[in-house]
C-alpha positions as CSV (number, residue, x, y, z in Angstrom):
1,X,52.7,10.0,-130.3
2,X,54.4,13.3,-129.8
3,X,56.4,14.5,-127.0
4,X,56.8,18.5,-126.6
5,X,59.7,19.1,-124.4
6,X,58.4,22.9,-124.3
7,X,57.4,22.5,-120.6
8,X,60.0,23.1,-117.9
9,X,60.6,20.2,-115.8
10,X,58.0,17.8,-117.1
11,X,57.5,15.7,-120.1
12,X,54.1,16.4,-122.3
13,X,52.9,13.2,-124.3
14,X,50.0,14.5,-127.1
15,X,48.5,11.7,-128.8
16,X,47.2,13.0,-132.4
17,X,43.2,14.2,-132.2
18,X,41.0,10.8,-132.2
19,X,37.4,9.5,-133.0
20,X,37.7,7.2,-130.6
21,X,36.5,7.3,-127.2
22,X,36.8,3.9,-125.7
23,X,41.0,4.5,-126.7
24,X,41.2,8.1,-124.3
25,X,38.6,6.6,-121.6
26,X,41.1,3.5,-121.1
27,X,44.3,5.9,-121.0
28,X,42.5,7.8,-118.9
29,X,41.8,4.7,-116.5
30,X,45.5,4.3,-115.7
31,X,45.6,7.5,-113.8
32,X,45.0,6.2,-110.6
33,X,45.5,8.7,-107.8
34,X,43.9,12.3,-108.8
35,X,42.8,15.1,-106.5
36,X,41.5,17.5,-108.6
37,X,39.4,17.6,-111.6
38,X,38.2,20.4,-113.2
39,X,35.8,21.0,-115.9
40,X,35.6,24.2,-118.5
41,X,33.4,24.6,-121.4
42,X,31.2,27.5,-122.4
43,X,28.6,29.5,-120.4
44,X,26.0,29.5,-122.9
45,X,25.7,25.6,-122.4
46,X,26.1,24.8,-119.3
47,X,22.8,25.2,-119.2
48,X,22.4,22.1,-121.2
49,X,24.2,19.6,-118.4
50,X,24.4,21.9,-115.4
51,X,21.4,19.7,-113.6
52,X,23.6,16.3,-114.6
53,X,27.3,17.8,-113.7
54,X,25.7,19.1,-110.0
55,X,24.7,15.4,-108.9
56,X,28.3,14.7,-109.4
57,X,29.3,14.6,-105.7
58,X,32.1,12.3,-104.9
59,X,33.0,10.5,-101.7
60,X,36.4,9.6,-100.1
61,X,37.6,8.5,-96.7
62,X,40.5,9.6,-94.5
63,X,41.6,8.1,-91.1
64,X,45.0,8.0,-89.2
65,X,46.2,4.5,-88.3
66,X,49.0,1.8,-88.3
67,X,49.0,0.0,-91.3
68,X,48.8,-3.0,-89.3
69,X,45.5,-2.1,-87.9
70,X,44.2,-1.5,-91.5
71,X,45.8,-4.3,-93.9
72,X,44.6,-7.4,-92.5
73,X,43.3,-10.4,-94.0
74,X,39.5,-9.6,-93.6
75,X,40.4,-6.2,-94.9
76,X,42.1,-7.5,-98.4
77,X,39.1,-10.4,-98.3
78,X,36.8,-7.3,-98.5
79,X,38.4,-5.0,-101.0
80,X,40.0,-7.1,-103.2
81,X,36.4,-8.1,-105.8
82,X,36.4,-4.3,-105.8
83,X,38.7,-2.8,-109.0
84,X,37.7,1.0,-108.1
85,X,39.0,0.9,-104.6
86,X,42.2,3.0,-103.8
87,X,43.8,3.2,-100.7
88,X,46.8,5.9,-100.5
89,X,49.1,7.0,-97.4
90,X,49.6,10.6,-97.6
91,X,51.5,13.9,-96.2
92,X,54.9,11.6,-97.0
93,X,56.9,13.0,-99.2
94,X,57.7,10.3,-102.2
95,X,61.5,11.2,-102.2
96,X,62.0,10.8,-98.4
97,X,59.2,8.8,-97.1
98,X,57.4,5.6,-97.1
99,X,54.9,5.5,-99.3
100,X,52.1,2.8,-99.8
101,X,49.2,2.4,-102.2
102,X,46.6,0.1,-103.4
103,X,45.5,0.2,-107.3
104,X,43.7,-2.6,-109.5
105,X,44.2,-5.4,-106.9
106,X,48.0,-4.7,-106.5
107,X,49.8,-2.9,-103.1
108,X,52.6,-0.9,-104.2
109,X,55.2,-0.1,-101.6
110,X,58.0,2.9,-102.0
111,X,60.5,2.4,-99.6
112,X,63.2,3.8,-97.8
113,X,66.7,2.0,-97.8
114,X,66.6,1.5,-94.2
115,X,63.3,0.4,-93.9
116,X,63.6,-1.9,-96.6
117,X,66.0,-3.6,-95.7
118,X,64.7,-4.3,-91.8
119,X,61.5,-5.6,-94.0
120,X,62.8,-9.1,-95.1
121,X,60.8,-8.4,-98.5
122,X,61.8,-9.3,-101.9
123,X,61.4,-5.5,-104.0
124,X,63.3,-3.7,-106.9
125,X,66.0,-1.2,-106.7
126,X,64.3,2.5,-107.7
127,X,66.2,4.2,-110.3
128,X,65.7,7.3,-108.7
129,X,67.9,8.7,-105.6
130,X,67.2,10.6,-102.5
131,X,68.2,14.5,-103.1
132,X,71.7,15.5,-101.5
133,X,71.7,12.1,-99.8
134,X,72.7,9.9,-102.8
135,X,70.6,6.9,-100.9
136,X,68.4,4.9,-103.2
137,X,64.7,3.7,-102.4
138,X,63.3,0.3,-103.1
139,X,59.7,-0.6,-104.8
140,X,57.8,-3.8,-104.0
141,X,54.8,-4.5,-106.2
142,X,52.3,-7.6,-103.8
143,X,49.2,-9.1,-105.5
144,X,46.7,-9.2,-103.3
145,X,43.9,-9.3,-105.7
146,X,43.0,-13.5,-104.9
147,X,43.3,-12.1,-101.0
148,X,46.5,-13.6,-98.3
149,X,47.9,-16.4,-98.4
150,X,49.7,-17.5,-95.1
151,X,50.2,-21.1,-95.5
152,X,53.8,-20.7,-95.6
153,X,55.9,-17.9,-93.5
154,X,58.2,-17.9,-96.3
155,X,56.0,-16.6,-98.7
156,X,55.2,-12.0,-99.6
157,X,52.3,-12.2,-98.1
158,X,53.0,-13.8,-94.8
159,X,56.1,-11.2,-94.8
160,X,54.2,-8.5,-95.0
161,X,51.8,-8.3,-92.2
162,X,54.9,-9.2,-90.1
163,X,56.6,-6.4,-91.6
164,X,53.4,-4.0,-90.9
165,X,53.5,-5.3,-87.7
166,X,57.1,-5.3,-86.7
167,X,58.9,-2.9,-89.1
168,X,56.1,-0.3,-90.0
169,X,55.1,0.5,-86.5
170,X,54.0,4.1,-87.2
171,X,50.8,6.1,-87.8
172,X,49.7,6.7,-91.4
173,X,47.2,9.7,-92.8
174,X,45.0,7.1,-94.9
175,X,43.3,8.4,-97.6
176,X,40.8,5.6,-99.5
177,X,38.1,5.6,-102.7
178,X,35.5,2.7,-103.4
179,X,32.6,2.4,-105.4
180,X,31.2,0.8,-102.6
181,X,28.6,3.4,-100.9
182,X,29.7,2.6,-97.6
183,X,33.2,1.9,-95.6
184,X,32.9,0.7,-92.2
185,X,36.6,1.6,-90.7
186,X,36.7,2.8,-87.5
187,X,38.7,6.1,-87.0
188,X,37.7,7.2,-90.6
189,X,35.3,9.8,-91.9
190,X,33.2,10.4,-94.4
191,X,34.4,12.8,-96.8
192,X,32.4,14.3,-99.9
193,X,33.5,16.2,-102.8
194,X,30.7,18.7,-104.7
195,X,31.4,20.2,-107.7
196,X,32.5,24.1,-107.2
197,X,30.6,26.4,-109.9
198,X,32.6,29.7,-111.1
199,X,32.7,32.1,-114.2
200,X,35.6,32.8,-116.2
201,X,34.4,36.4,-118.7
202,X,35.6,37.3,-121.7
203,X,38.8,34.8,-122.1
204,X,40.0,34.8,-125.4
205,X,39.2,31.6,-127.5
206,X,41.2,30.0,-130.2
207,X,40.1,27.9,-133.2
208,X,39.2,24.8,-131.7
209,X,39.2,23.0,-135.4
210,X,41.2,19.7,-134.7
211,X,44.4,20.0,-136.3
212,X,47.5,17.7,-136.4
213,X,50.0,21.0,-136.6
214,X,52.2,21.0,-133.6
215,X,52.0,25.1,-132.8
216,X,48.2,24.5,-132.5
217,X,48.8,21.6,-130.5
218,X,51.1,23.8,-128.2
219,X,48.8,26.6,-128.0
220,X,45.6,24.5,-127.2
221,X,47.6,22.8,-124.3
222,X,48.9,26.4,-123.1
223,X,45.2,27.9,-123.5
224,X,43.6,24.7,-121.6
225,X,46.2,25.4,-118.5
226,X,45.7,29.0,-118.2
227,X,41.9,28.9,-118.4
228,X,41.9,26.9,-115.3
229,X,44.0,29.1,-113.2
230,X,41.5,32.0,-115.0
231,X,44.7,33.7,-115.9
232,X,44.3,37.1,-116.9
233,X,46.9,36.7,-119.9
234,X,43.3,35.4,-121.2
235,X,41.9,38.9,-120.7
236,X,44.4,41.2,-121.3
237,X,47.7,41.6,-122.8
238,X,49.6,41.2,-119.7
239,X,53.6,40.8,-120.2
240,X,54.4,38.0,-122.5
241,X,57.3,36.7,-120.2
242,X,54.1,35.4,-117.9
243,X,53.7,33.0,-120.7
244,X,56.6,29.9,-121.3
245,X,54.8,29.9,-125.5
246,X,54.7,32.4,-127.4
247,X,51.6,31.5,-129.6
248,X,49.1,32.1,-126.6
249,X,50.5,35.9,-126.8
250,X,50.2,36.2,-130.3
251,X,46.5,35.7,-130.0
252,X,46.0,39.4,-129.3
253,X,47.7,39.8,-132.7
254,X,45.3,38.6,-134.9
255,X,42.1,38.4,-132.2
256,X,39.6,39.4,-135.0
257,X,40.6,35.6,-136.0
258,X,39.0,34.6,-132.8
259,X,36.5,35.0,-130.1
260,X,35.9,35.7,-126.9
261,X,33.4,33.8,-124.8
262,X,32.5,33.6,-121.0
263,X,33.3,30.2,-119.9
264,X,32.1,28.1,-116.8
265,X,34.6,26.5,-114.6
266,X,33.4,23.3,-112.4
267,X,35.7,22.0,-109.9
268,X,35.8,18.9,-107.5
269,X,39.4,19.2,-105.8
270,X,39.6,16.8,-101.8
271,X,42.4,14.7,-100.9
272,X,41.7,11.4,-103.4
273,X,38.6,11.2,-106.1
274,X,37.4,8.0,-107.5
275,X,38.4,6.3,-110.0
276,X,35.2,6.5,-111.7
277,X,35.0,10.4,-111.1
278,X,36.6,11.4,-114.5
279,X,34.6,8.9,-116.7
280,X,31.3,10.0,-114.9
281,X,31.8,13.2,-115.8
282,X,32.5,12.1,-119.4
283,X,29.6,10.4,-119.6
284,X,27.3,13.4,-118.2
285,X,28.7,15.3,-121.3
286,X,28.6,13.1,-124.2
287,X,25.0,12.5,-124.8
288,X,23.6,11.7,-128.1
289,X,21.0,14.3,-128.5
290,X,22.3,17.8,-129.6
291,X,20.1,19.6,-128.0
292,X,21.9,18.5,-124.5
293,X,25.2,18.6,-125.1
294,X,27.9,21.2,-124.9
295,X,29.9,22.2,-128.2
296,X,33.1,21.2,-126.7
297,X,34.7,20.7,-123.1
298,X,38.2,20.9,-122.0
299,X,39.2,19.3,-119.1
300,X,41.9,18.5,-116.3
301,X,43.3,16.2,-113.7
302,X,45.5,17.0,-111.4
303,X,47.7,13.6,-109.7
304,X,48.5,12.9,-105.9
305,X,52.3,14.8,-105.9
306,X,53.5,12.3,-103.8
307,X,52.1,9.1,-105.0
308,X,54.2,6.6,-105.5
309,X,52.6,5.8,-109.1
310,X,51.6,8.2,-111.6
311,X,50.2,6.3,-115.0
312,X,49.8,2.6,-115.2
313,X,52.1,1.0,-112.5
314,X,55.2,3.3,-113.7
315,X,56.9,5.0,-110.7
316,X,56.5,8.5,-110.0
317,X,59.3,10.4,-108.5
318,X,59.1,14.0,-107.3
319,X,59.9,16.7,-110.0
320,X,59.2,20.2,-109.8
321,X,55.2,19.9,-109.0
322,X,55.4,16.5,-108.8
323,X,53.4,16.7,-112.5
324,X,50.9,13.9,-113.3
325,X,48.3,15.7,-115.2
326,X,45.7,14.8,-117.9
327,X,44.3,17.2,-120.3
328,X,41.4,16.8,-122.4
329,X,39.8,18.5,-125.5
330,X,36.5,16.6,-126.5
331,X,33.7,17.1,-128.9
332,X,31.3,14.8,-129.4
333,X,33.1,12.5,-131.7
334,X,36.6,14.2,-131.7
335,X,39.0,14.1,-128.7
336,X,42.9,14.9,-128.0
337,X,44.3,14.1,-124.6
338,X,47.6,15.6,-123.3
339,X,49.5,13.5,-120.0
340,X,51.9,15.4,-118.3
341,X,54.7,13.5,-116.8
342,X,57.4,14.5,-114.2
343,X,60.8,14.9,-116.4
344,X,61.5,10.9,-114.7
345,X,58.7,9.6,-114.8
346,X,57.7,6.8,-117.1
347,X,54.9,6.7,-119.6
């Protein structure tokens, strides 16, 4: 495991290139909260899964309500057999705002110092504090995954809807993800997400040869990030200060080393994707027969800024972008994943 410090503001974790794909597909699971997901591999075969990578449509569902309309115990007795469903309160800002989320059976809360403490809930100090205000937040982690139980009032559970109810009186923009085919919330619509097709011509390509050499680790990472923004340092020799690494720029030195290929870029960006969106895709571009797969694909995910999680059930505070980002370089039996982490955030 390596950690490039190269990129302002944020922490890059590289594990070293890997045979094995159940061991990136399970990292890759603790992402929970992503928004957009982009795709890039060469135009000459996207041919080859363009038919597969176009049924890819993906559905969320947003609604503005009081959480104590929402979270009730028929709502938790509903979602809580269901491990893809994800529920997220957004336009809050994670260093100012309440923030709530529900992930793998669990309802994490990010909470203010003065709401906290009107909640009568048991949660944990945050490590992190409010800009300029020097105030502290509080997190409370609540297992809902076996559903309420209100036998006693002294109990989380019991706590909490009172808290909803008494405490957490105000509207929330709702964002939630199931594998279910069908929510049936009143006040919430039906969003879908289809994949966005564009071409990115003549980019510059470097050796794509797996290689456990940090530089080439760098530049891959650096070359991955500015294909998807379609960056014209890709194209041209634009001026080198564009670029935080140097060994992007010194492609155009020695370019008769490399290539240049027109690449396709797919896209599926809304307010929350599934959580099986990026293993779907995956799947729709590892198949076993050579004939209909791509050479390679890179790919990215870009996290909910102000989610109150960003890998696993670490805490994600606002830094910079508010960076929780997964990159991924796949063959068909070679991969390298990057996870970019806000400079605080755990790993």
């Amino acid at each position: 495991m390596k950690r490039h410090p190269q990129v302002a503001h944020a922490r890059v974790i590289c594990d070293t290139p890997s045979n094995e794909e159940n061991i990136i597909c399970t990292k890759l699971r603790t992402h929970h909260f992503v928004n957009n997901l982009r795709l890039i591999l060469p135009a000459s075969d996207y041919l080859k899964v363009q038919a597969l990578t176009e049924k890819l449509t993906f559905t969320y569902y947003e609604g503005t309500i009081a959480l104590h309309k929402l979270i009730t115990t028929q709502f938790i007795d509903k979602i809580k057999e269901n491990p893809q469903f994800l529920l997220l309160t957004h336009s809050k800002e994670i260093d100012n705002d309440n923030v709530i989320c529900i992930t793998d059976g669990t309802l994490y809360l990010s909470l203010t110092d003065e709401t906290y403490r009107r909640s009568g809930l048991l949660g944990k100090q945050s490590g992190f504090l409010l800009p300029r205000k020097q105030k502290c937040k509080w997190n409370l982690r609540i297992d809902i995954s076996n559903g309420l139980n209100l036998e006693r009032n002294d109990n989380q559970h019991f706590k909490l809807l009172w808290f909803l109810e008494k405490v957490l009186t105000e509207e929330f923009q709702v964002v939630m993800s199931s594998n279910e085919q069908q929510l049936d919330i009143p006040g919430f619509r039906k969003c879908g997400v289809a994949p966005r097709v564009s071409i990115f011509k003549n980019s510059l390509l470097p050796d794509l040869q797996f290689q456990q050499d940090e530089s080439w680790l760098c530049e891959i990472l650096e070359w991955i990030a500015l294909c998807t923004l379609k960056s014209k340092q890709l194209v041209t020799s634009e001026d080198p200060y564009i670029s935080a690494y140097s060994e992007t720029v010194s492609i155009f030195d020695s370019e008769d080393e490399n290539s240049r290929l027109d690449l396709v870029i797919v896209e599926w960006i809304g307010l929350l994707l599934p959580k099986h969106a990026l293993l779907s895709t995956i799947k729709s571009l590892q198949l076993e027969e050579e004939n209909y797969r791509p050479s390679w694909f890179a790919m990215v995910d870009y996290g909910v800024m102000d989610s109150n999680l960003s890998h696993g059930n670490n805490e994600h505070s606002f830094e910079s972008n508010g960076e929780h980002i997964d990159l991924v370089l796949g063959k068909h039996k070679e991969w390298l994943l990057y996870q970019v982490l806000g400079a605080r955030d755990g790993s």
